[in-house]
C-alpha atoms as an extended CHARMM CRD file, in Angstrom:
* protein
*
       201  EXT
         1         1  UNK       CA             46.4010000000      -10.2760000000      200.2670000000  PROA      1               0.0000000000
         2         2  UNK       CA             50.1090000000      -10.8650000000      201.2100000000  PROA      2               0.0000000000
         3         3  UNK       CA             50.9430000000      -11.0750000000      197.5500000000  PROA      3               0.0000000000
         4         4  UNK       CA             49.2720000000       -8.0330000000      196.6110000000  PROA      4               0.0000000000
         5         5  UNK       CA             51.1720000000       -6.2850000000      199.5110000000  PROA      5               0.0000000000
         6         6  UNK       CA             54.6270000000       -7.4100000000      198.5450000000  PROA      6               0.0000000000
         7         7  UNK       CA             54.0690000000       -6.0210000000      194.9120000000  PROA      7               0.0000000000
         8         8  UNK       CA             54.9080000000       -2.3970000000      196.0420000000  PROA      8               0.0000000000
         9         9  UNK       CA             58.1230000000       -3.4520000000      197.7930000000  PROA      9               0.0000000000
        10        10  UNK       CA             59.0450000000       -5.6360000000      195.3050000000  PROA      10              0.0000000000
        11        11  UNK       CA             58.1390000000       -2.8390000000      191.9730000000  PROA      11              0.0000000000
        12        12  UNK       CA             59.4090000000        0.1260000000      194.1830000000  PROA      12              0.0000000000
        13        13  UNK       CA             62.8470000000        0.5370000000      193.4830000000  PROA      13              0.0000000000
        14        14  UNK       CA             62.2970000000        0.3860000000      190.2250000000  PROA      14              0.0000000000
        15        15  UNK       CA             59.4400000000        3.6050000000      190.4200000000  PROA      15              0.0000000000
        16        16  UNK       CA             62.9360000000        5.3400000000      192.0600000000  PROA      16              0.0000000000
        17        17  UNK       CA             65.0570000000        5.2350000000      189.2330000000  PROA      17              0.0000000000
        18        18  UNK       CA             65.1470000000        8.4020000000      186.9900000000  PROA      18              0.0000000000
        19        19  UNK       CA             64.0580000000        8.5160000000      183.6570000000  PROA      19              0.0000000000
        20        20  UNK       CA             64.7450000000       10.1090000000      180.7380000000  PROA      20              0.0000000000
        21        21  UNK       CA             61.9980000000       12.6280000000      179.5140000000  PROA      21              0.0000000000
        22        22  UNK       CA             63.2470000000       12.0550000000      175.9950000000  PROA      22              0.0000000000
        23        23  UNK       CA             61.8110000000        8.5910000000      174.0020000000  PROA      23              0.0000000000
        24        24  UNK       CA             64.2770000000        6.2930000000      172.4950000000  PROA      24              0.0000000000
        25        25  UNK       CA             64.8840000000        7.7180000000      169.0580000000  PROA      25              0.0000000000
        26        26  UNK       CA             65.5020000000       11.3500000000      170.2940000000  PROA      26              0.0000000000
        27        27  UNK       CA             68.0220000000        9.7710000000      172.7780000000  PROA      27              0.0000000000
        28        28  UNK       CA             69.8130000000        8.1930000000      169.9120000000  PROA      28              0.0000000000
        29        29  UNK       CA             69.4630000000       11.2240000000      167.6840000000  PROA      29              0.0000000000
        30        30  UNK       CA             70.9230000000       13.5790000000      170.2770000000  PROA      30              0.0000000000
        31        31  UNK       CA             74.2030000000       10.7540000000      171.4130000000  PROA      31              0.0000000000
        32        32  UNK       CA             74.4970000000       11.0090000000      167.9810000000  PROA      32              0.0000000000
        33        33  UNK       CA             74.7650000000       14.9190000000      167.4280000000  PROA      33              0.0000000000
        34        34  UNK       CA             77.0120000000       14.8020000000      170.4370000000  PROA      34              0.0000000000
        35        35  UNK       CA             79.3760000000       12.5300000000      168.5230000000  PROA      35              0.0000000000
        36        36  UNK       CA             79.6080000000       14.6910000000      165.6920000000  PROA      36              0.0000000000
        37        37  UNK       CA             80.3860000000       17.6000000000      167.3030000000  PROA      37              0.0000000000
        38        38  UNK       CA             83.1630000000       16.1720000000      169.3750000000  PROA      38              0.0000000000
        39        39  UNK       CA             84.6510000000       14.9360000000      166.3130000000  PROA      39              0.0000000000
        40        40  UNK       CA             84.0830000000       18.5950000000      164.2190000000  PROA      40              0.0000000000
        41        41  UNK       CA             85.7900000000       19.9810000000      167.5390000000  PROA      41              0.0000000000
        42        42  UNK       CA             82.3190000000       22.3460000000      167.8000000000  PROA      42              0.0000000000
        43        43  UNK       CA             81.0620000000       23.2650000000      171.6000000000  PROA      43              0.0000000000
        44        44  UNK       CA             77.6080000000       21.9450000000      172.4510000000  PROA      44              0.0000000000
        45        45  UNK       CA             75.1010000000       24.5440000000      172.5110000000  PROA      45              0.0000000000
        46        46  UNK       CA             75.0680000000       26.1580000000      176.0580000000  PROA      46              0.0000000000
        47        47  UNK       CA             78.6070000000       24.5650000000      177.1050000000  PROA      47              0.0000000000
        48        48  UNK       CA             80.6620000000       27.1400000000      178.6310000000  PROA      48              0.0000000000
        49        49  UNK       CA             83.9930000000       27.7480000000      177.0520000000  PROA      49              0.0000000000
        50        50  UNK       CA             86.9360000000       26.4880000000      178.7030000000  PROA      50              0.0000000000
        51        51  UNK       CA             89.7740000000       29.1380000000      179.5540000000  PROA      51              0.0000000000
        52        52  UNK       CA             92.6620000000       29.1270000000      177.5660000000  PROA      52              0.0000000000
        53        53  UNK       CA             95.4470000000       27.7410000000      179.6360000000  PROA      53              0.0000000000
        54        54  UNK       CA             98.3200000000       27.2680000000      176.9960000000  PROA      54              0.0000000000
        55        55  UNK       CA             98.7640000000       29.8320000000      174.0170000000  PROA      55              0.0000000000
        56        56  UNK       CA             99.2400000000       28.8800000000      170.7670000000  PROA      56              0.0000000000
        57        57  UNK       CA            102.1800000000       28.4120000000      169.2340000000  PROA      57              0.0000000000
        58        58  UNK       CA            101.8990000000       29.2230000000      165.7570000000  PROA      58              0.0000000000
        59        59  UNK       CA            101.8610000000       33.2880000000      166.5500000000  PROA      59              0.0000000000
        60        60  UNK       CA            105.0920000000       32.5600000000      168.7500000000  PROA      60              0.0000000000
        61        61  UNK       CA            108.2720000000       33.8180000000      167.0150000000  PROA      61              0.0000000000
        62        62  UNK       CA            110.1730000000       31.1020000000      165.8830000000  PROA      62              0.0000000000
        63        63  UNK       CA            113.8790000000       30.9120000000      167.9830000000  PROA      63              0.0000000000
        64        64  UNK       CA            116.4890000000       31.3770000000      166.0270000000  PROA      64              0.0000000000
        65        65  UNK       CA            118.9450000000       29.1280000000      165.2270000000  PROA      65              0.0000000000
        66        66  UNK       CA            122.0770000000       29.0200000000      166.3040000000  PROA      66              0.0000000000
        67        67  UNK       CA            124.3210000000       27.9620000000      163.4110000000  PROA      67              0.0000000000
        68        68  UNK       CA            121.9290000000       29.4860000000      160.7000000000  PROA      68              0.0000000000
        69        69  UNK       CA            123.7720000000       32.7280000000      158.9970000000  PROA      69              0.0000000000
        70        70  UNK       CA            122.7220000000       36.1040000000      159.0190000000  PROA      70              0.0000000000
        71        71  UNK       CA            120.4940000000       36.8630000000      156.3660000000  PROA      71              0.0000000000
        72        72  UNK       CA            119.2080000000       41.0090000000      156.5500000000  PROA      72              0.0000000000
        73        73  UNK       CA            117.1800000000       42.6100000000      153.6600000000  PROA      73              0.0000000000
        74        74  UNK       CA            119.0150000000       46.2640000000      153.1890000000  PROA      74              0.0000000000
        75        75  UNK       CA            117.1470000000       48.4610000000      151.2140000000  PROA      75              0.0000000000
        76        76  UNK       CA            118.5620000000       50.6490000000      148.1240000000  PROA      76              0.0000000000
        77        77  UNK       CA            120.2800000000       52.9850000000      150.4920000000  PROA      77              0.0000000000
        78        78  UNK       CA            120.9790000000       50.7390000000      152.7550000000  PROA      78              0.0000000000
        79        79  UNK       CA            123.3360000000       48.1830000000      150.4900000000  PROA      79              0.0000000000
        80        80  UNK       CA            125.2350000000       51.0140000000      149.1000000000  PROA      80              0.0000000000
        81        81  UNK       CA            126.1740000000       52.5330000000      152.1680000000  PROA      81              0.0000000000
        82        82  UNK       CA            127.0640000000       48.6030000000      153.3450000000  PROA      82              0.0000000000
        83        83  UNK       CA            129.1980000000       47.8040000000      150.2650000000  PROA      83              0.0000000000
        84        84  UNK       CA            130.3770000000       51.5530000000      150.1530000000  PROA      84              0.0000000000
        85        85  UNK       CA            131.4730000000       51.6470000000      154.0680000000  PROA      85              0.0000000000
        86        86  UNK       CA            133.1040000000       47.7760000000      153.9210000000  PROA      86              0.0000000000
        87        87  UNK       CA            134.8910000000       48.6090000000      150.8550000000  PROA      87              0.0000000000
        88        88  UNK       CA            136.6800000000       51.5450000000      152.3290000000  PROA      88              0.0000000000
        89        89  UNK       CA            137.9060000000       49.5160000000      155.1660000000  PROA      89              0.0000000000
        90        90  UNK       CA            139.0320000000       46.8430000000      153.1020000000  PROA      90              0.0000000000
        91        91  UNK       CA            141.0420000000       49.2370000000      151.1020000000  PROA      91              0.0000000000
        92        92  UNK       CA            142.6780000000       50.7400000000      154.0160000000  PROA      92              0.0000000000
        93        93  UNK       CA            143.3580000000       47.4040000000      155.4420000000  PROA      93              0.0000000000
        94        94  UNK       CA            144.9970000000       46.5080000000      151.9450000000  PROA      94              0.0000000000
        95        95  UNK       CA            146.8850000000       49.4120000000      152.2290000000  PROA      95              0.0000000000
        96        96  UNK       CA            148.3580000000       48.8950000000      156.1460000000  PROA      96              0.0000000000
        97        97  UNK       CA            148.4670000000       45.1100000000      155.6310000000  PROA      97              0.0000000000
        98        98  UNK       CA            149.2740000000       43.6460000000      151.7510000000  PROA      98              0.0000000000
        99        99  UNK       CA            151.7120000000       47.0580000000      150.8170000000  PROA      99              0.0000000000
       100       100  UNK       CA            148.5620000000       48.5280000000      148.7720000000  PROA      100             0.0000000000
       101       101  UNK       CA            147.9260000000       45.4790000000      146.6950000000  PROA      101             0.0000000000
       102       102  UNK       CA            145.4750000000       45.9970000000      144.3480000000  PROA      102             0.0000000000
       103       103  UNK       CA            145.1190000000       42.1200000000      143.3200000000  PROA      103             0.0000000000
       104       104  UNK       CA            144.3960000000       41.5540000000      147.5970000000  PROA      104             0.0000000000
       105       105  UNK       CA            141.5470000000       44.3900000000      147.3500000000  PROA      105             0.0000000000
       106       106  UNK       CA            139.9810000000       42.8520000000      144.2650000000  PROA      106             0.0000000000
       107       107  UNK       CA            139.8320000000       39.4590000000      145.8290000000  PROA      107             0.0000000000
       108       108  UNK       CA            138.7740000000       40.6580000000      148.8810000000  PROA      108             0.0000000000
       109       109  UNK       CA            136.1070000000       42.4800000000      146.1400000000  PROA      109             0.0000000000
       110       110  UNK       CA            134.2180000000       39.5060000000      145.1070000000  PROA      110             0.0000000000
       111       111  UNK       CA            132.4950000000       38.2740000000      148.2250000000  PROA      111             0.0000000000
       112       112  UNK       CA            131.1760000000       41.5540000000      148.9600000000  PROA      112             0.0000000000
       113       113  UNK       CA            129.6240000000       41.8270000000      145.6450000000  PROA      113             0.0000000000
       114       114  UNK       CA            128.0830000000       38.6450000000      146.4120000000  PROA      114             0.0000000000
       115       115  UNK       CA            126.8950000000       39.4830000000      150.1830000000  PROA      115             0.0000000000
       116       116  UNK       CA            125.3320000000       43.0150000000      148.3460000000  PROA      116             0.0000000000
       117       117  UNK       CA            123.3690000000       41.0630000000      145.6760000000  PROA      117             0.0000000000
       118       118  UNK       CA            122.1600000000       38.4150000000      148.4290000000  PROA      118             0.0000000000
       119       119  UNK       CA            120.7880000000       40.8280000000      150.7850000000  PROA      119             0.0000000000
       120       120  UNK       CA            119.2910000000       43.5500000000      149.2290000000  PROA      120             0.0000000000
       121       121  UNK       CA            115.6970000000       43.1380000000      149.7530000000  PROA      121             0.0000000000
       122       122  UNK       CA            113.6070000000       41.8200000000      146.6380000000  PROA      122             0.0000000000
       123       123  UNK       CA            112.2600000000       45.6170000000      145.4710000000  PROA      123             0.0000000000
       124       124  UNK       CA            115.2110000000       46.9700000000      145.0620000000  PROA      124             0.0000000000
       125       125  UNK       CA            116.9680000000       44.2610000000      143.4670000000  PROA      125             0.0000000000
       126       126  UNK       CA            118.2010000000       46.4100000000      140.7260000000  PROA      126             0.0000000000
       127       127  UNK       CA            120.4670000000       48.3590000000      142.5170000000  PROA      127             0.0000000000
       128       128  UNK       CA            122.8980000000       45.8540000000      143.5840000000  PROA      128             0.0000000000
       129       129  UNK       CA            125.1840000000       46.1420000000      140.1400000000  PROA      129             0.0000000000
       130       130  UNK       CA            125.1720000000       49.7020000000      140.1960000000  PROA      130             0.0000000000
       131       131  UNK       CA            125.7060000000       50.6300000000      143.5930000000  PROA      131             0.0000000000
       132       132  UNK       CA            128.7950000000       47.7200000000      143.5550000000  PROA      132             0.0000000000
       133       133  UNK       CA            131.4560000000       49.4790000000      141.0220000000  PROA      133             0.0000000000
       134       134  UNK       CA            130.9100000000       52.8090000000      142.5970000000  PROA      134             0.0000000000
       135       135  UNK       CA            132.0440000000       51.1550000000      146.4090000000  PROA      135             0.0000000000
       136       136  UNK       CA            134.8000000000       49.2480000000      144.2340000000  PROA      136             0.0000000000
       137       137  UNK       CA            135.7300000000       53.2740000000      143.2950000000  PROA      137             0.0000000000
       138       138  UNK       CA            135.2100000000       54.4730000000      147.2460000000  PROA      138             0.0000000000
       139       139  UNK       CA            137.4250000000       51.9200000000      148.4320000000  PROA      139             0.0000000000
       140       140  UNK       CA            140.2030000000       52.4220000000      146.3760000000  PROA      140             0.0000000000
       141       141  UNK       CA            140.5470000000       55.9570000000      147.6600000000  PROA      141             0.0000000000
       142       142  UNK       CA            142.8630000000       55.0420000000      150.6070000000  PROA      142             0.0000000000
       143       143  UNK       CA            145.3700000000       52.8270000000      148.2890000000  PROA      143             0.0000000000
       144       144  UNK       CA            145.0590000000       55.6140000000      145.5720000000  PROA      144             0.0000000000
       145       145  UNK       CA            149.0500000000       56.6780000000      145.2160000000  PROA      145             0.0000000000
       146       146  UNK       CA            149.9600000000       60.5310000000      144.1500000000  PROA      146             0.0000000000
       147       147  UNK       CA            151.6140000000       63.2040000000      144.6890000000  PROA      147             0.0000000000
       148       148  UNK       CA            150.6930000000       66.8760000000      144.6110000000  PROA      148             0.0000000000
       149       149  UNK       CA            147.7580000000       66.9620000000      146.6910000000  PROA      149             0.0000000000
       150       150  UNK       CA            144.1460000000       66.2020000000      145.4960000000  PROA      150             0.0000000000
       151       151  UNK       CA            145.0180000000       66.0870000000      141.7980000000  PROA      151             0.0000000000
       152       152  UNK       CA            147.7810000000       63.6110000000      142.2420000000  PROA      152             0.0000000000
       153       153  UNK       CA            144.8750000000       61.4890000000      144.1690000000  PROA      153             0.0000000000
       154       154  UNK       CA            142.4020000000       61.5830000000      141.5800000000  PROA      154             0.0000000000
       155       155  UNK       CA            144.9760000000       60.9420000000      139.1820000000  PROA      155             0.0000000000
       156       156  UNK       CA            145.9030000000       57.3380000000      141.0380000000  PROA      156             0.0000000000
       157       157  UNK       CA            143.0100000000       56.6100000000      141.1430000000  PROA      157             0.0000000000
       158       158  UNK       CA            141.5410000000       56.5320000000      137.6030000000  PROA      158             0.0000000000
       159       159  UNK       CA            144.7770000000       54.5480000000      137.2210000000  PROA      159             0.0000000000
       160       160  UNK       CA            143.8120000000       52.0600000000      139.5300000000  PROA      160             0.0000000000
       161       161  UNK       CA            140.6210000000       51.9160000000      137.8620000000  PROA      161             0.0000000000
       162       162  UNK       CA            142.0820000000       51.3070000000      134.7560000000  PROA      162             0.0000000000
       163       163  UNK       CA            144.4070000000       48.6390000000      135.3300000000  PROA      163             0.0000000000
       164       164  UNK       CA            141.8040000000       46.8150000000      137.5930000000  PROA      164             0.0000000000
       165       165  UNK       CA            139.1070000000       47.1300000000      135.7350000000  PROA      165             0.0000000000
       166       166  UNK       CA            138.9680000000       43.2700000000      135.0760000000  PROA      166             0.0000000000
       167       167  UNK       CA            138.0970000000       42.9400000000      139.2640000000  PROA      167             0.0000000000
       168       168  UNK       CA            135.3710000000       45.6140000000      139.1970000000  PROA      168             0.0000000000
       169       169  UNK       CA            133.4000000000       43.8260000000      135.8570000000  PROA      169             0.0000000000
       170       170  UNK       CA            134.1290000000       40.4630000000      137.6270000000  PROA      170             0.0000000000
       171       171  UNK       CA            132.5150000000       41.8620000000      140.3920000000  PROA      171             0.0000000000
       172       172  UNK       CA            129.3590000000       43.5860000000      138.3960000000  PROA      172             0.0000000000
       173       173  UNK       CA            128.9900000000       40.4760000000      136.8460000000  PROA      173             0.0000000000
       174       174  UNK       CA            128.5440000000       38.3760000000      139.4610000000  PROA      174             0.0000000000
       175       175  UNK       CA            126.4420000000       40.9190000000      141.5250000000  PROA      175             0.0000000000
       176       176  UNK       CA            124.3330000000       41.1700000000      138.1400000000  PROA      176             0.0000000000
       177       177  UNK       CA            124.1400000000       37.5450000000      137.9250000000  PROA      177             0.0000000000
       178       178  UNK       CA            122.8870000000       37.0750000000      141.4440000000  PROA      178             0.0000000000
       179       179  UNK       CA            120.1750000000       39.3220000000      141.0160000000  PROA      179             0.0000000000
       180       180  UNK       CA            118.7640000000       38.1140000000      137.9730000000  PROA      180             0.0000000000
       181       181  UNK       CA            118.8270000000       34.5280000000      139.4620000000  PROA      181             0.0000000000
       182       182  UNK       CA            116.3340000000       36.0800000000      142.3410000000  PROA      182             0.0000000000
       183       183  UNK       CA            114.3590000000       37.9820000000      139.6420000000  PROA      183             0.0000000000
       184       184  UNK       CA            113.5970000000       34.9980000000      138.1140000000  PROA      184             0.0000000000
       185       185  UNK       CA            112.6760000000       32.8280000000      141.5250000000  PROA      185             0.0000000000
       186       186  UNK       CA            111.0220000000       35.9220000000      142.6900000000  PROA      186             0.0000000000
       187       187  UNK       CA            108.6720000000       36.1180000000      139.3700000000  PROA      187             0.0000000000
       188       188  UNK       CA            108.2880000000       32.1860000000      139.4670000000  PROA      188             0.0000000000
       189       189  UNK       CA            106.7200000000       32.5570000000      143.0020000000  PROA      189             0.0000000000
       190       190  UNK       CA            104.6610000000       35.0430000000      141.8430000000  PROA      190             0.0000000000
       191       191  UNK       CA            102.8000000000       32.7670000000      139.3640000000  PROA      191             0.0000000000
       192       192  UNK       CA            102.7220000000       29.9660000000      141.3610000000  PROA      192             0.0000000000
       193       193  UNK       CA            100.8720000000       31.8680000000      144.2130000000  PROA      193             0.0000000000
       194       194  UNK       CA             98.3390000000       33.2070000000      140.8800000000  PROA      194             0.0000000000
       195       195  UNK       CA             97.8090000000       30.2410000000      139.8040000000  PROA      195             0.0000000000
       196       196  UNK       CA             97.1180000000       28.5090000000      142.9730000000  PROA      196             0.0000000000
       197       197  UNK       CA             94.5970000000       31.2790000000      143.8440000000  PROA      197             0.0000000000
       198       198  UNK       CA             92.6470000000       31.1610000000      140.6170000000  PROA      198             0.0000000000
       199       199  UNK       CA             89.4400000000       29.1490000000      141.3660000000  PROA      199             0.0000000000
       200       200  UNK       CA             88.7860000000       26.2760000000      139.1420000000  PROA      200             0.0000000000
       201       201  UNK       CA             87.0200000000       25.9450000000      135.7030000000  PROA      201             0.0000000000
C-alpha cells in the first residue's frame, strides 16, 4: 500500500509538464518550415509585421560630392543661349583686357566648345556644332572694329570672321568630335541594355 501511494507523488510532476498537441514528425516538419522561412526572409503566417523604424536607403538621394564637377544636361535652347551668352562676355573681356585680341578670344574659344558638346543632354546632341560657330559670331560683336555706324560693324566683323576662321573650325571640330564620341557610347548602351533584356534561346 505505501508503494502504491508514493507512485502519484513520485509520477506527478511529470503529469504537470505541458505537452505538445502536435506528434513528433509534425514538430520536425513545422521547426523545419520555420527555418526556411527565416532564411527566405518570409513572415510566418499570422506574425504581425514589425514597424518600420529605419527607411531605406536606396530611395535616399545620394549627397553630393564635394570635389566632383558640375555636370548639367542643357537642352537645344538651353546650350546655345549658354555658349551664345559666355561668348559675348568673353569677347568684351578680350576687348577691355587683351587690346581686342582676336588670338586671346579664340583660345579662350576652345574650352567652351568643349563644355557645350559635354553638357548638352543626349537628345539633342546634334546641336552642339551648329549652335557653337554662331556664339563664336555673337561674341565677336563687342571686338568687331568700324567706323560709320552699323555698316562699319558688320563690316569688322565678317573680317574677323575671315581671318579667324581657323579658331571657329577648330572649335566645330572639336565640338563635332565630342558629340559623335557620345553618339557612339550612347548607341553602344543602347544594345547592351537590348541584348541583356532579350530572354534566352
Amino acid at each position: 500500500m505505501e508503494q502504491y501511494r508514493t507512485r502519484p507523488a513520485r509520477y506527478g510532476p511529470r503529469r504537470d509538464r505541458p505537452r505538445s498537441s502536435l506528434p513528433p514528425q509534425a514538430k520536425r516538419g513545422a521547426e523545419s518550415e520555420a527555418a526556411v522561412r527565416a532564411e527566405r526572409g518570409e513572415r510566418a503566417p499570422g506574425a504581425q509585421r514589425r514597424p518600420a523604424t529605419v527607411r531605406r536607403t536606396a530611395s535616399a538621394p545620394a549627397a553630393p560630392h564635394a570635389g566632383r564637377l558640375p555636370n548639367p544636361r542643357l537642352t537645344g535652347l538651353g546650350s546655345g543661349l549658354f555658349c551664345g551668352l559666355v561668348m559675348f562676355l568673353l569677347g568684351g573681356l578680350s576687348a577691355v583686357l587683351f587690346g581686342a585680341s582676336l588670338t586671346a578670344y579664340g583660345v579662350l574659344f576652345l574650352p567652351v566648345c568643349v563644355l557645350t558638346a559635354v553638357w548638352v543632354r543626349r537628345g539633342d546632341l546634334m546641336i552642339a556644332p551648329v549652335v557653337v560657330p554662331i556664339a563664336f559670331a555673337v561674341g565677336l560683336l563687342p571686338m568687331a572694329d568700324g567706323d560709320g555706324g552699323t555698316g562699319g560693324r558688320l563690316m569688322g566683323l565678317v573680317t574677323a570672321l575671315a581671318t579667324q576662321a581657323g579658331w571657329l573650325y577648330g572649335g566645330t571640330l572639336v565640338a563635332g568630335l565630342i558629340v559623335i564620341v557620345r553618339r557612339i557610347r550612347l548607341m553602344h548602351r543602347r544594345r547592351t541594355a537590348a541584348a541583356g533584356a532579350r530572354p534566352p534561346v
